[in-house]
Every structure is written in structure tokens, then in C-alpha cells.
ZATOR-394678 format. One line per field, with one value per residue: residue number from 1; residue in three letters; x, y, z of N, C-alpha, C, O in turn. Coordinates in nm, 2 decimals, padded with zeros to 4 digits. Last residue first. Example, Ala and Ser with C-alpha at 12.3 -4.5 7.8 and 13.67 -1.06 7.14 Angstrom:
2
i: [2 | 1];
aa: [SER | ALA];
nxx: [01.28 | 01.32];
nyy: [-00.22 | -00.57];
nzz: [00.71 | 00.78];
caxx: [01.37 | 01.23];
cayy: [-00.11 | -00.45];
cazz: [00.71 | 00.78];
cxx: [01.29 | 01.32];
cyy: [00.00 | -00.33];
czz: [00.79 | 00.78];
oxx: [01.34 | 01.42];
oyy: [00.11 | -00.33];
ozz: [00.80 | 00.85];
This chain:
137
i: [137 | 136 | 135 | 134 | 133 | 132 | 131 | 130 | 129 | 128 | 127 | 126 | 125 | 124 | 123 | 122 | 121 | 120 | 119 | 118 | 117 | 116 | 115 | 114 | 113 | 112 | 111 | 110 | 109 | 108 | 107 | 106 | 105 | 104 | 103 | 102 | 101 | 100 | 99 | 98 | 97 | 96 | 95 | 94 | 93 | 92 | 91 | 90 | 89 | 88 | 87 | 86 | 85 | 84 | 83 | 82 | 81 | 80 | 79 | 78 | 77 | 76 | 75 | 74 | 73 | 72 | 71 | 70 | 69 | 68 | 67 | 66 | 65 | 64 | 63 | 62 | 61 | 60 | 59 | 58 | 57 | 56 | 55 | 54 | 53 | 52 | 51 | 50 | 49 | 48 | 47 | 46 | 45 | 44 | 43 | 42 | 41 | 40 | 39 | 38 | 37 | 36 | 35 | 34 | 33 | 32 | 31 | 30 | 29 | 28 | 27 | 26 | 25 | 24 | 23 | 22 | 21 | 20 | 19 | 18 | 17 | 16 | 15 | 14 | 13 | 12 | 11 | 10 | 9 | 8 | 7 | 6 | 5 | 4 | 3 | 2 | 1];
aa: [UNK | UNK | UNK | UNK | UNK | UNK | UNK | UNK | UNK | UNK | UNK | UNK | UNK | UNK | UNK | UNK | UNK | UNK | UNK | UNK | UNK | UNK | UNK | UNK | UNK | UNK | UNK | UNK | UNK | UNK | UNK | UNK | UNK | UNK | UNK | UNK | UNK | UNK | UNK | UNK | UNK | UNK | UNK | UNK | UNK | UNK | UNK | UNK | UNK | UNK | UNK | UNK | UNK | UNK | UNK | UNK | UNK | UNK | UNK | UNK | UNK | UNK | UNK | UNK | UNK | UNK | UNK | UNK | UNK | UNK | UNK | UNK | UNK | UNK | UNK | UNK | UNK | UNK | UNK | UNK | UNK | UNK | UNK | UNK | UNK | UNK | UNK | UNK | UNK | UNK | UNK | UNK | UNK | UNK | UNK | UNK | UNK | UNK | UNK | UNK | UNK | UNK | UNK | UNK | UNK | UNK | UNK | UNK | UNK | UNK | UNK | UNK | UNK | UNK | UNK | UNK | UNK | UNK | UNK | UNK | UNK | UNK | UNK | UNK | UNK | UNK | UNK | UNK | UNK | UNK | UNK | UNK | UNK | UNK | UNK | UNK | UNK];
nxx: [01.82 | 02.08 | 02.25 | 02.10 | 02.17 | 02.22 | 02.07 | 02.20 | 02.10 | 02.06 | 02.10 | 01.98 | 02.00 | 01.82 | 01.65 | 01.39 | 01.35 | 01.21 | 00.93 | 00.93 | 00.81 | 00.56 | 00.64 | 00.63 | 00.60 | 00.75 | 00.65 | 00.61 | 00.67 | 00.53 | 00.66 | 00.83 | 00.70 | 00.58 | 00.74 | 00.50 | 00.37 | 00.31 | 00.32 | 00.34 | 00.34 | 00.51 | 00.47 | 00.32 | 00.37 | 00.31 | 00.40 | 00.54 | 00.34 | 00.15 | 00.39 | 00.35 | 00.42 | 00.33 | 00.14 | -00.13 | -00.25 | -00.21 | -00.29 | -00.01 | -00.08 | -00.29 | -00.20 | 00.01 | -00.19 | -00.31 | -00.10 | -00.02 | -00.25 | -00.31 | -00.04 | -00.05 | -00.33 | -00.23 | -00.03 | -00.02 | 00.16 | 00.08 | 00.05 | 00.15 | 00.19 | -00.05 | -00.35 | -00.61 | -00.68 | -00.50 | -00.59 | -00.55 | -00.63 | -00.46 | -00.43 | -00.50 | -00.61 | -00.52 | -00.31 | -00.35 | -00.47 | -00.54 | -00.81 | -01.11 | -01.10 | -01.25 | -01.26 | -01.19 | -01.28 | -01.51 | -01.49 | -01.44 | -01.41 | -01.20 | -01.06 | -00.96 | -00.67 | -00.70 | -00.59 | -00.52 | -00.59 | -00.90 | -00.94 | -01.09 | -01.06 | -01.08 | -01.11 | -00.92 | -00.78 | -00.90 | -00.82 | -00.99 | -00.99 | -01.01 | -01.10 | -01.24 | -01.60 | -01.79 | -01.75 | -01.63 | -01.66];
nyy: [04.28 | 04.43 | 04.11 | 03.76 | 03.55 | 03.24 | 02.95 | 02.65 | 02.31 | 01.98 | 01.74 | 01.37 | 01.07 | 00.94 | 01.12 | 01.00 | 00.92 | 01.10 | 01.02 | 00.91 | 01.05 | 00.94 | 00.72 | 00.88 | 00.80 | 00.75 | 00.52 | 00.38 | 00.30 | 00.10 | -00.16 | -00.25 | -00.37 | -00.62 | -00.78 | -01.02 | -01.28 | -01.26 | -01.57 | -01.85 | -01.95 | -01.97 | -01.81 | -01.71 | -01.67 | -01.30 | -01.22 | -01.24 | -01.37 | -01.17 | -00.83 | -00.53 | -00.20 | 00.02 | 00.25 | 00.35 | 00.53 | 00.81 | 00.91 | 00.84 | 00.62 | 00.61 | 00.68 | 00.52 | 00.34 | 00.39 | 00.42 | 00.20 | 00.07 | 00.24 | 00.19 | -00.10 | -00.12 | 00.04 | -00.09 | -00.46 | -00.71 | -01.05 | -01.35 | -01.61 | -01.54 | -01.33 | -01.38 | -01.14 | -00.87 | -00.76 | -00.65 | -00.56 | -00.57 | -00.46 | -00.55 | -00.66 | -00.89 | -01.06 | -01.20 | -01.53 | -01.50 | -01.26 | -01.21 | -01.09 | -00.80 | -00.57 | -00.26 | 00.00 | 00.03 | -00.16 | -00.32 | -00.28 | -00.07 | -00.15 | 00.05 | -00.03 | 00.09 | 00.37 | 00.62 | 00.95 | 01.10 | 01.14 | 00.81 | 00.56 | 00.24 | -00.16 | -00.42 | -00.59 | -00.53 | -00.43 | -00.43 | -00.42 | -00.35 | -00.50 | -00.88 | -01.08 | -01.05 | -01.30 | -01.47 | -01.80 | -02.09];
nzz: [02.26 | 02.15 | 02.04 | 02.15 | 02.35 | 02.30 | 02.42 | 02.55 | 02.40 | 02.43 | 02.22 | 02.18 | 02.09 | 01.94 | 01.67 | 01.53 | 01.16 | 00.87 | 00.76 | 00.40 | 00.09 | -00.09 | -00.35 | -00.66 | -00.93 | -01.14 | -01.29 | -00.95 | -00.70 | -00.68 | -00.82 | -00.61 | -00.48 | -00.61 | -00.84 | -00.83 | -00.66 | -00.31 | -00.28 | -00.19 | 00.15 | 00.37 | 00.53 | 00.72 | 00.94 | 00.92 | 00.62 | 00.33 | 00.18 | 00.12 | 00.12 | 00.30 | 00.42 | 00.64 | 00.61 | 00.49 | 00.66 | 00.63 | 00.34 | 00.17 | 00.21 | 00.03 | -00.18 | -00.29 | -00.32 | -00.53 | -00.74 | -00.76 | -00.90 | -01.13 | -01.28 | -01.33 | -01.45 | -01.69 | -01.77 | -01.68 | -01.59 | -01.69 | -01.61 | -01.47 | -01.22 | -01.15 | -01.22 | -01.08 | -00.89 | -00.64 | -00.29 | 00.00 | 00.35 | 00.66 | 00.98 | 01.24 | 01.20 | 01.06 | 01.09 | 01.07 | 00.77 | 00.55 | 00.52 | 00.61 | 00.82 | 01.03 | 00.89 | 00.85 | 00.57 | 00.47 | 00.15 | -00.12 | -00.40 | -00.63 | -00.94 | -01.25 | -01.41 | -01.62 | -01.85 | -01.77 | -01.54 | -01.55 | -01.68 | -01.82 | -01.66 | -01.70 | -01.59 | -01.57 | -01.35 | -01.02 | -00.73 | -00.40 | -00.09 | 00.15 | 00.13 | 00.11 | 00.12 | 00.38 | 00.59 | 00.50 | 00.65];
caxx: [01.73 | 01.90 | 02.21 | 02.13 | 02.09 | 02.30 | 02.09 | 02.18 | 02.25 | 02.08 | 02.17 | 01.97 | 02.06 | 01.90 | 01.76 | 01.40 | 01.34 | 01.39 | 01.01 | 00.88 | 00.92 | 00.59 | 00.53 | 00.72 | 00.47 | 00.80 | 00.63 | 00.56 | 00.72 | 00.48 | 00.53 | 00.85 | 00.78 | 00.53 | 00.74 | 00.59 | 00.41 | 00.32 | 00.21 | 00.41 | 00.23 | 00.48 | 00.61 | 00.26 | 00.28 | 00.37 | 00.31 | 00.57 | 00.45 | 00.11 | 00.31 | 00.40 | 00.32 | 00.38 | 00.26 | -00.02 | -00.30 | -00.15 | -00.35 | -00.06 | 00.06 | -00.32 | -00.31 | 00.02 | -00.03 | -00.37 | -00.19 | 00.09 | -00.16 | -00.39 | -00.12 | 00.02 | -00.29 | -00.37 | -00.02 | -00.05 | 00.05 | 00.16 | -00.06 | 00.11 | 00.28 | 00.11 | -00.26 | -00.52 | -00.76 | -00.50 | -00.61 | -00.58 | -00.59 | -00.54 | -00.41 | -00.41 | -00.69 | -00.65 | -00.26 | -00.33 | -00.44 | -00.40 | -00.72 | -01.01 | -01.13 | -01.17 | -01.37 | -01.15 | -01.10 | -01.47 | -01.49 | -01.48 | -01.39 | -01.33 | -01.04 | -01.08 | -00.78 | -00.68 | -00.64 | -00.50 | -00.48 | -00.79 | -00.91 | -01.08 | -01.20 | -01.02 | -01.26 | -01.00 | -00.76 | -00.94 | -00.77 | -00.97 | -00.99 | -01.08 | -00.99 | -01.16 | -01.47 | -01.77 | -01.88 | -01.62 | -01.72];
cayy: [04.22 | 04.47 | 04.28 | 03.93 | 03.65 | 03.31 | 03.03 | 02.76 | 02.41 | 02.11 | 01.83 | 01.52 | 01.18 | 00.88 | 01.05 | 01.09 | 00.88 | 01.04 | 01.15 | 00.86 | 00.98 | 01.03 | 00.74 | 00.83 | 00.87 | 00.82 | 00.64 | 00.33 | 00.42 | 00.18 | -00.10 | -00.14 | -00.22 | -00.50 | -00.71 | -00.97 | -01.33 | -01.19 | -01.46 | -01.77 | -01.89 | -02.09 | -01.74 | -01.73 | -01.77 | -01.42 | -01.19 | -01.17 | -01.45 | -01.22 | -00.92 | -00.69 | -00.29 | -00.10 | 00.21 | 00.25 | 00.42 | 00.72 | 00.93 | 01.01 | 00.66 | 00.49 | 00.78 | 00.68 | 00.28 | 00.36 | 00.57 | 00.29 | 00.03 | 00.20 | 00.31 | -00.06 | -00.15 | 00.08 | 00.05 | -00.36 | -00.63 | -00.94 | -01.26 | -01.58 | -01.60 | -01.34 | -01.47 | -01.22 | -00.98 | -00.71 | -00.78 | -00.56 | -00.63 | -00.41 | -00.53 | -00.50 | -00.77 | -01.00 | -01.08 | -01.38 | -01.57 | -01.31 | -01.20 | -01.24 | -00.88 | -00.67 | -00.33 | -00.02 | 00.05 | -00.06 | -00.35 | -00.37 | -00.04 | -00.13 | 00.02 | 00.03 | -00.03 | 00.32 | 00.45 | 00.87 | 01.10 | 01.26 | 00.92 | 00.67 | 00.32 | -00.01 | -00.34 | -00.64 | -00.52 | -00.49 | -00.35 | -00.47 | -00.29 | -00.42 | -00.76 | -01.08 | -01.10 | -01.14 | -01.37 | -01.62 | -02.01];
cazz: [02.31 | 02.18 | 02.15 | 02.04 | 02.33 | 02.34 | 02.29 | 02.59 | 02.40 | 02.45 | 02.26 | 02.19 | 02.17 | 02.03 | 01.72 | 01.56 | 01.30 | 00.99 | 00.84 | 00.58 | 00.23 | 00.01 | -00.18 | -00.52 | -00.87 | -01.14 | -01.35 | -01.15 | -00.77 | -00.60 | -00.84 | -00.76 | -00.42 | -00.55 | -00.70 | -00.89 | -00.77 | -00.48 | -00.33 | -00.32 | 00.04 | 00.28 | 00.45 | 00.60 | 00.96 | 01.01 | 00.70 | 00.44 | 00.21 | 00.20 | 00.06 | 00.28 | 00.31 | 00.63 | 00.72 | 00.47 | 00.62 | 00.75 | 00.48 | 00.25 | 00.28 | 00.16 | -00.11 | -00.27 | -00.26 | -00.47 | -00.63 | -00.74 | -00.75 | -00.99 | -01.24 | -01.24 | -01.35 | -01.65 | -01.72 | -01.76 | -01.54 | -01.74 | -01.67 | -01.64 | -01.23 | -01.23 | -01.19 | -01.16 | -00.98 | -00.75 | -00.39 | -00.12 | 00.29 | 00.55 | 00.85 | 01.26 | 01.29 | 00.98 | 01.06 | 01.20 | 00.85 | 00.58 | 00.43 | 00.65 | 00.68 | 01.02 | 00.92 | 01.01 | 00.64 | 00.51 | 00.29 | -00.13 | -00.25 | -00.60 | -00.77 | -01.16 | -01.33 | -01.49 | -01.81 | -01.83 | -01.61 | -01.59 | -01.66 | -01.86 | -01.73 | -01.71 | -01.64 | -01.69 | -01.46 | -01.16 | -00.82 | -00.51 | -00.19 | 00.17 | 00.11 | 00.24 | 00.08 | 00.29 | 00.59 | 00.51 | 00.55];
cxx: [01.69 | 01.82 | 02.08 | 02.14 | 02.17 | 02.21 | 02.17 | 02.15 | 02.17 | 02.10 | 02.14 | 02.05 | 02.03 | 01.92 | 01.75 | 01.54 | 01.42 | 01.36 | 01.11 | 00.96 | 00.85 | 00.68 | 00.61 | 00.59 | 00.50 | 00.68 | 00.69 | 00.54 | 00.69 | 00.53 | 00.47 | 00.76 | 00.79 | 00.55 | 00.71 | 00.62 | 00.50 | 00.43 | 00.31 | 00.35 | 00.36 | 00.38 | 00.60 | 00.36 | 00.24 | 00.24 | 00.36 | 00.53 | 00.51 | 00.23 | 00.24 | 00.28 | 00.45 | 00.33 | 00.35 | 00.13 | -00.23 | -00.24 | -00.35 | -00.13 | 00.02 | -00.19 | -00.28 | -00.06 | -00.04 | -00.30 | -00.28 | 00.01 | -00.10 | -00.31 | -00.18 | 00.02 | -00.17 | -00.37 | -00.09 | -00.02 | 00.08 | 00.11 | 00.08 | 00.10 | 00.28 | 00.23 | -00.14 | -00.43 | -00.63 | -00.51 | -00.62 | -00.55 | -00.63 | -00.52 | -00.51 | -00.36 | -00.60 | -00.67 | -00.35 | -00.32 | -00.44 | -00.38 | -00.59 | -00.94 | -01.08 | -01.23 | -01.24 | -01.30 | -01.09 | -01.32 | -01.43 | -01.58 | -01.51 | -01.32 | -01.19 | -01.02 | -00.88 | -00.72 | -00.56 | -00.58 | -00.43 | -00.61 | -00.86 | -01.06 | -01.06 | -01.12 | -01.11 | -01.11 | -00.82 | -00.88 | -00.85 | -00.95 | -00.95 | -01.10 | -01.07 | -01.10 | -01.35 | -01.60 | -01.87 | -01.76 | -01.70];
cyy: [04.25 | 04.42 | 04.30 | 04.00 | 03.74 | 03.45 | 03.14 | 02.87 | 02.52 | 02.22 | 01.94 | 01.63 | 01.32 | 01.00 | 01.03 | 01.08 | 00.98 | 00.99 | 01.07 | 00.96 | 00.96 | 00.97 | 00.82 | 00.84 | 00.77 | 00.89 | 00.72 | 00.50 | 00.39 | 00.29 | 00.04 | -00.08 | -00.17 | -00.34 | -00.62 | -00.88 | -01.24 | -01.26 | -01.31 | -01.66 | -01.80 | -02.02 | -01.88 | -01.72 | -01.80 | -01.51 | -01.31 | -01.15 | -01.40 | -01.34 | -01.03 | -00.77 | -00.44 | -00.24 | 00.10 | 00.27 | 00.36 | 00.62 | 00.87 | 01.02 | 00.76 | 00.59 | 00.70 | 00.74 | 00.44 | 00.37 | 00.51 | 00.38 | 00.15 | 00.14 | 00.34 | 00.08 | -00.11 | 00.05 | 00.10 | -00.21 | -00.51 | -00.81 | -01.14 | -01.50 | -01.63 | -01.42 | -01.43 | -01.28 | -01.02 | -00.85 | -00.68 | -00.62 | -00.59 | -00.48 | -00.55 | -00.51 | -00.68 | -00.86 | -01.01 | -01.31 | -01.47 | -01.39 | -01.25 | -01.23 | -01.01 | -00.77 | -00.50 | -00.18 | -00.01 | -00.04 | -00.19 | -00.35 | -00.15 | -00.14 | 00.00 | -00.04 | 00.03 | 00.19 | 00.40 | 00.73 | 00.97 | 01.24 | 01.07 | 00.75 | 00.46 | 00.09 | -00.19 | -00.49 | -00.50 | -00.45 | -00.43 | -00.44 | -00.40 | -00.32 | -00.60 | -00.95 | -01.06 | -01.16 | -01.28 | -01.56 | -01.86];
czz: [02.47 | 02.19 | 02.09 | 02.12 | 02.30 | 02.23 | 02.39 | 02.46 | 02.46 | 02.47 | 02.30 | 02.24 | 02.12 | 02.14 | 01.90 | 01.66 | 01.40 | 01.10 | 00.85 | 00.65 | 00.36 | 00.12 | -00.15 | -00.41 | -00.75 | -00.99 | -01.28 | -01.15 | -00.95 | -00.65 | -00.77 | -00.83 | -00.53 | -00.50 | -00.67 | -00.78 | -00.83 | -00.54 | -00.21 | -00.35 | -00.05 | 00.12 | 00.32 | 00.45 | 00.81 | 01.03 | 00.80 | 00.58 | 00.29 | 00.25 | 00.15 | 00.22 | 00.28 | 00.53 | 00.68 | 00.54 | 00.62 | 00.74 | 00.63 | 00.39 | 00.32 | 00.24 | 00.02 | -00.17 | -00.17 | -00.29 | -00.58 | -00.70 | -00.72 | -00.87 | -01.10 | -01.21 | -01.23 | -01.46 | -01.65 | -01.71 | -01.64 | -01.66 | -01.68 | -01.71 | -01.43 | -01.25 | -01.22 | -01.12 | -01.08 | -00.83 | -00.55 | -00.20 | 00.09 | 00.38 | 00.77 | 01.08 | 01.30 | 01.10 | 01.03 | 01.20 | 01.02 | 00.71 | 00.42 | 00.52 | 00.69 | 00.95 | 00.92 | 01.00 | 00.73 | 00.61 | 00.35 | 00.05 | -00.19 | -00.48 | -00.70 | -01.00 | -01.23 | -01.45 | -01.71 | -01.78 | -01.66 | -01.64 | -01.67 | -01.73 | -01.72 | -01.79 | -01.59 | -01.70 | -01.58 | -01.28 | -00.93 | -00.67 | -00.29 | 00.02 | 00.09 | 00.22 | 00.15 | 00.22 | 00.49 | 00.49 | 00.59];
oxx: [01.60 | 01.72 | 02.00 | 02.08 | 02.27 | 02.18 | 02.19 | 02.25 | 02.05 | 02.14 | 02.16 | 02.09 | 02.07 | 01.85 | 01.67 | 01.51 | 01.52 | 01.32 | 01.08 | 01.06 | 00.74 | 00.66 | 00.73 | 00.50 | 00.46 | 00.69 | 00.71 | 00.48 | 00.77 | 00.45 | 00.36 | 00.76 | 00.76 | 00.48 | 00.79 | 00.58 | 00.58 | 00.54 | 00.35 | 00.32 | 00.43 | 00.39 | 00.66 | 00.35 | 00.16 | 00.12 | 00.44 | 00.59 | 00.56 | 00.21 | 00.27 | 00.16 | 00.56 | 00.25 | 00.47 | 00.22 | -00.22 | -00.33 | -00.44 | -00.10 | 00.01 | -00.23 | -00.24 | -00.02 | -00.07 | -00.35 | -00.37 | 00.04 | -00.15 | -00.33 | -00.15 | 00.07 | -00.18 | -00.39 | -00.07 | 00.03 | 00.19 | -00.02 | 00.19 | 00.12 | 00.38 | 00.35 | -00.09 | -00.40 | -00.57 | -00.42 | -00.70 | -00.44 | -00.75 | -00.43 | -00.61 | -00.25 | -00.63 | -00.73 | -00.33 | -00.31 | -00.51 | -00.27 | -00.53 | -01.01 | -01.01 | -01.33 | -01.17 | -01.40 | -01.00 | -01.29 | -01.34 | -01.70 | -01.63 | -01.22 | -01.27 | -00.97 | -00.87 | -00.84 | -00.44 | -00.64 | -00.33 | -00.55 | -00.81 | -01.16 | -00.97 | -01.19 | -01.07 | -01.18 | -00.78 | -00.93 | -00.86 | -01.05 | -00.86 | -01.19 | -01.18 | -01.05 | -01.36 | -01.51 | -01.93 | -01.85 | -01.74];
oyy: [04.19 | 04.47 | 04.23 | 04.01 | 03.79 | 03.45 | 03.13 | 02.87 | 02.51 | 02.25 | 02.02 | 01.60 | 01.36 | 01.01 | 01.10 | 01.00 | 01.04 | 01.09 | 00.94 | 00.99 | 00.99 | 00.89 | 00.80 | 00.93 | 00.66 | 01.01 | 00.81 | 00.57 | 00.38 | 00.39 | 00.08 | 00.02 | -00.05 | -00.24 | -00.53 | -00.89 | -01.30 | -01.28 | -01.30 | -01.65 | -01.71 | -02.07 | -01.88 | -01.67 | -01.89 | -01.50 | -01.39 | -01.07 | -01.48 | -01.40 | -01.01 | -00.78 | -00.45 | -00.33 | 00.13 | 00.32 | 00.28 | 00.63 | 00.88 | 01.07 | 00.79 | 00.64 | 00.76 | 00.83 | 00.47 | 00.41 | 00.59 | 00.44 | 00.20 | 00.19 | 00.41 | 00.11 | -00.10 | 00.13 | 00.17 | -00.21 | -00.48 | -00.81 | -01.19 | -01.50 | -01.66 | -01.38 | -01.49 | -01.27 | -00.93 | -00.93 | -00.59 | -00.66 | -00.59 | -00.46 | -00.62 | -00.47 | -00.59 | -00.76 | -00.90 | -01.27 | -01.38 | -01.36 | -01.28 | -01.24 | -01.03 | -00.82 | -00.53 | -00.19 | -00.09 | -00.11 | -00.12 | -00.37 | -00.13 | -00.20 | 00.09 | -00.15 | 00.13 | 00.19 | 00.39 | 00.74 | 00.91 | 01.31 | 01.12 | 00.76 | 00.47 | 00.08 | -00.15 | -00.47 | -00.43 | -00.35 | -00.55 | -00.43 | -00.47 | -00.24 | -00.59 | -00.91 | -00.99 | -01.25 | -01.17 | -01.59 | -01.81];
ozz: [02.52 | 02.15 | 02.03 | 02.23 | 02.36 | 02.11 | 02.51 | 02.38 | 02.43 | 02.58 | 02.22 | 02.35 | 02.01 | 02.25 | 01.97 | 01.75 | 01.35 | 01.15 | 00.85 | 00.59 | 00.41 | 00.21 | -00.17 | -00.40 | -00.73 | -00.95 | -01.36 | -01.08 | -01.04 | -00.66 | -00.82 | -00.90 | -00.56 | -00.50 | -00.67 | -00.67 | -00.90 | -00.50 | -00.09 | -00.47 | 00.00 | 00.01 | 00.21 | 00.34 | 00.78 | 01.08 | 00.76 | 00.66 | 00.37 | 00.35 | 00.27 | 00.24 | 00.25 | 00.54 | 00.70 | 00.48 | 00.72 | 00.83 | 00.71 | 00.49 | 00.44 | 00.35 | 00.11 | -00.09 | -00.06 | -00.18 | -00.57 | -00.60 | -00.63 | -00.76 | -01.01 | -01.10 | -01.11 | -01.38 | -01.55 | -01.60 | -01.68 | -01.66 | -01.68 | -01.83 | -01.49 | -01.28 | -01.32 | -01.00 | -01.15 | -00.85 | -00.58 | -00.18 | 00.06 | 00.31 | 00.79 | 01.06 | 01.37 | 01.08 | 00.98 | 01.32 | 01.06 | 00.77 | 00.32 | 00.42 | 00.79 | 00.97 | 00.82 | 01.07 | 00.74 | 00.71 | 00.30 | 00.07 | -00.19 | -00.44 | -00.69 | -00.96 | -01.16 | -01.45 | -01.70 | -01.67 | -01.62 | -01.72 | -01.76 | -01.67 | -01.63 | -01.89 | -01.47 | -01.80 | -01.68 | -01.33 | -00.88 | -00.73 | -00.25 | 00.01 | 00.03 | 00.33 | 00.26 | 00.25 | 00.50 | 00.42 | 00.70];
């Protein structure tokens, strides 16, 4: 038996409410960030788990919804939260589970509302070169 639900955020379709910009799925803030959830098998203690209510293998995701993921997605990145997002068939130990049903990544740029690049990795090799000092210095 789970002590609580498993996901730390949960998108709702069915209850959209009015925003600044525009209809949103409501985001319920289920579990606190740094609180370890049971959501993905072994992967519960270094991951963050969210859940968007419904079946896609039937259901359709809506604007309102794919809105909500997509800044949901957005803020988690900005605030070095989201590092690394996989469905739960992606997770290890869990490649037997059909979930997600759509694809996620695409959902993240809906509309046009990009995660914030990732910096370049930082290279290999370095070059240090001597500056060579201006007159009147």
C-alpha cells in the first residue's frame, strides 16, 4: 500500500480554468519537489514524477492541456528541475510499460513555447593563448 499519491504534479484535463493566457489544465501540486514519490519503480529516489489524468491511447489532448504541460515542462527547466525528461517506458526496468501513449517531446514546444536551450558542453580541449598587450598599456 502507497503512503500517498505517487506524482509530485498532476495536469487535469477535465477541470480547465481561465487565464492570462488563455485556458489551462489545472496543475495540482500534489507532493513536495524533494519529497520521494512512488511513481516509477527504482527510479523513485532521483525522479520527479507527473501525471497527466487520462487515457491516450482514446482521449485526444486538448490546448488547454497541452498548454499546461508545455509550461509546466518550461518552468521545471528554467528552475534546474527538469534535466532529463522520460517517459515511464524509458526508465530502467520499465521498458515493458506502454506509457506515454503520445509524444511527449512534442508537447514541450506546443505553440511555439521552446525549453530554454541546454548550454554546449564544455569542450575536450582548451587553448591557451598569451594576450598580446595594446600600446599604452
Amino acid at each position: 500500500m502507497w503512503p500517498g499519491i505517487g506524482y509530485t504534479f498532476i495536469i487535469e484535463p477535465k477541470n480547465v480554468i481561465n487565464t492570462p493566457n488563455g485556458k489551462r489544465a489545472m496543475i495540482v501540486y500534489a507532493n513536495d519537489i524533494d519529497k520521494l514519490t512512488y511513481h516509477v519503480g527504482n527510479s523513485n529516489q532521483f525522479s520527479l514524477g507527473i501525471c497527466v489524468a487520462g487515457d491516450y491511447r482514446y482521449d485526444d489532448i486538448d490546448e488547454a492541456t497541452l498548454a499546461s504541460i508545455a509550461e509546466l515542462h518550461t518552468a521545471l527547466v528554467k528552475n534546474g528541475i527538469g534535466k532529463c525528461d522520460k517517459a515511464h517506458n524509458e526508465m530502467p526496468g520499465y521498458s515493458w510499460k506502454a506509457c506515454c501513449e503520445y509524444n511527449y517531446r512534442e508537447v514541450f514546444d506546443w505553440k511555439g513555447s521552446k525549453t530554454p536551450a541546454k548550454p554546449s558542453p564544455a569542450p575536450d580541449v582548451y587553448t591557451i593563448q598569451e594576450c598580446k598587450k595594446r600600446r599604452g598599456m
